[in-house]
C-alpha positions as CSV (number, residue, x, y, z in Angstrom):
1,X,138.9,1.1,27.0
2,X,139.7,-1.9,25.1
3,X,137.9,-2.2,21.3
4,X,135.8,-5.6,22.4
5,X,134.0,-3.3,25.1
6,X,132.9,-1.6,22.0
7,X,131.6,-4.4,20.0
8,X,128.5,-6.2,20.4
9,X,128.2,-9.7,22.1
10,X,127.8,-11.3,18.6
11,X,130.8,-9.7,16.8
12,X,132.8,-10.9,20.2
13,X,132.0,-14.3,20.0
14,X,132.9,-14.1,15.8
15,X,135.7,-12.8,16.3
16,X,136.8,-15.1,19.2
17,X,136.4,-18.3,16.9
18,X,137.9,-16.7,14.1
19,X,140.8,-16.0,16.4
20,X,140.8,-19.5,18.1
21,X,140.6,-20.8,14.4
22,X,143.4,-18.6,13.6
23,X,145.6,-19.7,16.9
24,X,145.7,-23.7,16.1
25,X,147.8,-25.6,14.6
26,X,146.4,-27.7,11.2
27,X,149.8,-29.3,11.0
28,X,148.1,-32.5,10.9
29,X,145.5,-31.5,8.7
30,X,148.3,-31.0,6.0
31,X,147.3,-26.9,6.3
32,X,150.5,-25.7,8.0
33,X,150.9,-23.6,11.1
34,X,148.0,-20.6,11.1
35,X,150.0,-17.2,12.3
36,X,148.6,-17.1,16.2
37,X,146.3,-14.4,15.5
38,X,143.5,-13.9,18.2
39,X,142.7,-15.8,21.4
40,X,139.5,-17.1,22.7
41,X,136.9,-15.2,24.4
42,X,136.4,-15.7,28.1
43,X,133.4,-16.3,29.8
44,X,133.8,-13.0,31.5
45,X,134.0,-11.6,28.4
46,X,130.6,-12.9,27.3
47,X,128.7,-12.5,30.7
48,X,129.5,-8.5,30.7
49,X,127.6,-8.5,27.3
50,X,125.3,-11.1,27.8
51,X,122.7,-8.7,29.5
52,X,119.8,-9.8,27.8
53,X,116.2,-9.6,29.6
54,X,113.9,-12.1,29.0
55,X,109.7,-10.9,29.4
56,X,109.6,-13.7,32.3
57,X,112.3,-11.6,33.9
58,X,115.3,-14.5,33.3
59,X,118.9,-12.4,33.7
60,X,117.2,-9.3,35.7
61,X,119.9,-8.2,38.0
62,X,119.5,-8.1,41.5
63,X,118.7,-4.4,42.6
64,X,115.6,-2.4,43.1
65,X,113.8,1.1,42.4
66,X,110.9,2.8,42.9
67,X,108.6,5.5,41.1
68,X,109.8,8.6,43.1
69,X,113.7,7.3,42.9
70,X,112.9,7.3,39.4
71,X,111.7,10.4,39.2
72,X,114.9,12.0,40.9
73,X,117.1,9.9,38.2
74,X,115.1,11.6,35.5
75,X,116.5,14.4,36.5
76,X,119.5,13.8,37.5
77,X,120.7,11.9,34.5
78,X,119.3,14.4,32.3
79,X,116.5,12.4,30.8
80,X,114.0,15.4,30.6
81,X,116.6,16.8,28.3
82,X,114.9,14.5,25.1
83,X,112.0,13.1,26.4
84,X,110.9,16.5,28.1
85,X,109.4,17.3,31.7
86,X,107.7,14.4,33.0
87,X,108.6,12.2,30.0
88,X,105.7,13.4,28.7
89,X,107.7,14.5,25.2
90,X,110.7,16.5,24.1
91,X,113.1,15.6,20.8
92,X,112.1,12.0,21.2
93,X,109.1,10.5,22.3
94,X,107.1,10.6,25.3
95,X,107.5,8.1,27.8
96,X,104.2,8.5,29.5
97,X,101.0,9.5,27.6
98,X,97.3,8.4,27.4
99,X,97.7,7.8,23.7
100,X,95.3,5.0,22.4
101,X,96.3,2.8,19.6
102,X,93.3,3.0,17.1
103,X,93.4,-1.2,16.4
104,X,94.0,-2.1,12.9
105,X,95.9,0.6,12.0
106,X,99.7,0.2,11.5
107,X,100.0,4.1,11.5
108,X,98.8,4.7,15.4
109,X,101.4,6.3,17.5
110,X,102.9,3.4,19.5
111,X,104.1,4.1,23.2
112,X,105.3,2.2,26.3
113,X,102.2,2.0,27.4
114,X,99.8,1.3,24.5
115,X,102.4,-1.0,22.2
116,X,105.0,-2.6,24.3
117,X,104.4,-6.2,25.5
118,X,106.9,-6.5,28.3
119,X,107.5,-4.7,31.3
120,X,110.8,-6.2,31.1
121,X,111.8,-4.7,27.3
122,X,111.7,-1.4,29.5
123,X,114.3,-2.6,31.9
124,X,116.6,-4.3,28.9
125,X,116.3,-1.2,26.8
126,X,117.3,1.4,29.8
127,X,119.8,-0.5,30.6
128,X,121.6,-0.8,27.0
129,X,120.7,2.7,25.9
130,X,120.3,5.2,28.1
131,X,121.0,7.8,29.0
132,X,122.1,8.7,25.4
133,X,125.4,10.2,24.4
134,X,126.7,7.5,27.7
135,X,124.6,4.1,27.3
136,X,124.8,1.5,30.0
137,X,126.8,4.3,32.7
138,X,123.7,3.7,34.9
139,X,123.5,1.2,37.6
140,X,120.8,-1.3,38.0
141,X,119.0,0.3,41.0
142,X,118.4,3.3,38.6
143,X,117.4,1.6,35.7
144,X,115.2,-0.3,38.1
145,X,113.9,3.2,39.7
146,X,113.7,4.6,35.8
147,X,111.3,1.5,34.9
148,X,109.0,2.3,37.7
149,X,109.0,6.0,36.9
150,X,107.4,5.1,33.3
151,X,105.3,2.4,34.6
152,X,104.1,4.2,37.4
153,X,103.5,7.3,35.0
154,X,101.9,5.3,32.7
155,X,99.1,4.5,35.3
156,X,100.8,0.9,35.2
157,X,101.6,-0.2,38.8
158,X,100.6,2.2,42.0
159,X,103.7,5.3,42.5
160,X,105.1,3.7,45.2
161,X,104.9,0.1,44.1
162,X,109.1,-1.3,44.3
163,X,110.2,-2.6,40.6
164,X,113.0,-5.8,41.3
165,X,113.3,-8.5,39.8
166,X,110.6,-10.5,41.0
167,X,108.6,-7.6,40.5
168,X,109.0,-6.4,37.3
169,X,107.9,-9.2,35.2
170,X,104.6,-9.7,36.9
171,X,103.8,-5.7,35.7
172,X,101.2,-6.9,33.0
173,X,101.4,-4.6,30.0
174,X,98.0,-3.8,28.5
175,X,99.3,-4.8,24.7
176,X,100.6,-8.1,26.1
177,X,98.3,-10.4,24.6
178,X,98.2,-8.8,20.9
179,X,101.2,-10.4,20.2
180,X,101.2,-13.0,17.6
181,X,104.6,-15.4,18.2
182,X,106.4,-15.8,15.3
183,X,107.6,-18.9,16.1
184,X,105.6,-20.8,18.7
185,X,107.2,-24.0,18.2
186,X,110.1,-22.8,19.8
187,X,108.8,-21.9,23.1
């Protein structure tokens, strides 16, 4: 495996520029020939990291999954093994629980269901993470059947609702609209 599949999308692009920068030639800027280190990224490069998910679904994959698919990836990919039977809580924490968030107070347990504001973050964070010690080994049919598992657990969408992406961003979180945007100007 080559280092740059190691290193996050932003220390790929650094590095590409500071190699590019490295590779020219500032004869005519009176700086002398740089030594050639480094070549620029390519566009491959970026697109295999560029895997972000937006919450209006922009950069979902194609693919598809459903609660009981899900349910069978649990198991296979040996999620039970920190987040227990069920997800319902092992080492880490539960994935689907009835938890309330007591409002105003910073301290509540936050879960999926009673904190996150984006079906979508569910998707994105599967898919970069898990399963832990092998992040992003599973394909996108599974992390699409994993997101319906939790949702579906969660009492989020009906068991054997289908999570793609059309789907998935439409899920409407019951936290969504306690958000306050740091920076609605940009939107």
């Amino acid at each position: 495996m080559s280092m740059y599949k190691a290193l996050p999308l932003a220390a790929l692009v650094a590095a590409s520029l500071a190699g590019a920068a490295f590779a020219a030639d500032d004869t005519k800027n009176g700086l002398g020939a740089r030594p050639g280190l480094g070549r620029p990224i390519t566009d491959a490069e970026i697109k295999a990291w560029d895997i972000t998910v937006l919450p209006d679904g922009t950069n979902l994959p194609p693919g598809s999954g459903t609660a009981a698919t899900g349910a069978k990836v649990y198991i296979d990919k040996g999620c039970n093994q920190c987040h227990g039977e069920g997800a319902t809580g092992g080492s880490n924490p539960a994935l689907i629980t009835d938890q309330k968030m007591t409002p105003g107070d910073i301290f509540s347990n936050k879960t999926i269901k009673n904190f996150w504001a984006n079906s979508t973050t569910i998707f994105d964070y599967i898919r970069r993470a898990m399963p832990w010690p092998a992040p992003r080994t599973l394909t996108d049919d599974e992390v699409y059947a994993l997101t319906a598992y939790i949702l579906a657990g969660n009492k989020l969408i009906e068991e054997n609702a289908v999570m793609d992406a059309k789907t998935l961003p439409q899920v409407k979180m019951p936290n969504r609209d306690n958000f306050i945007l740091r920076f609605p100007e940009r939107i």
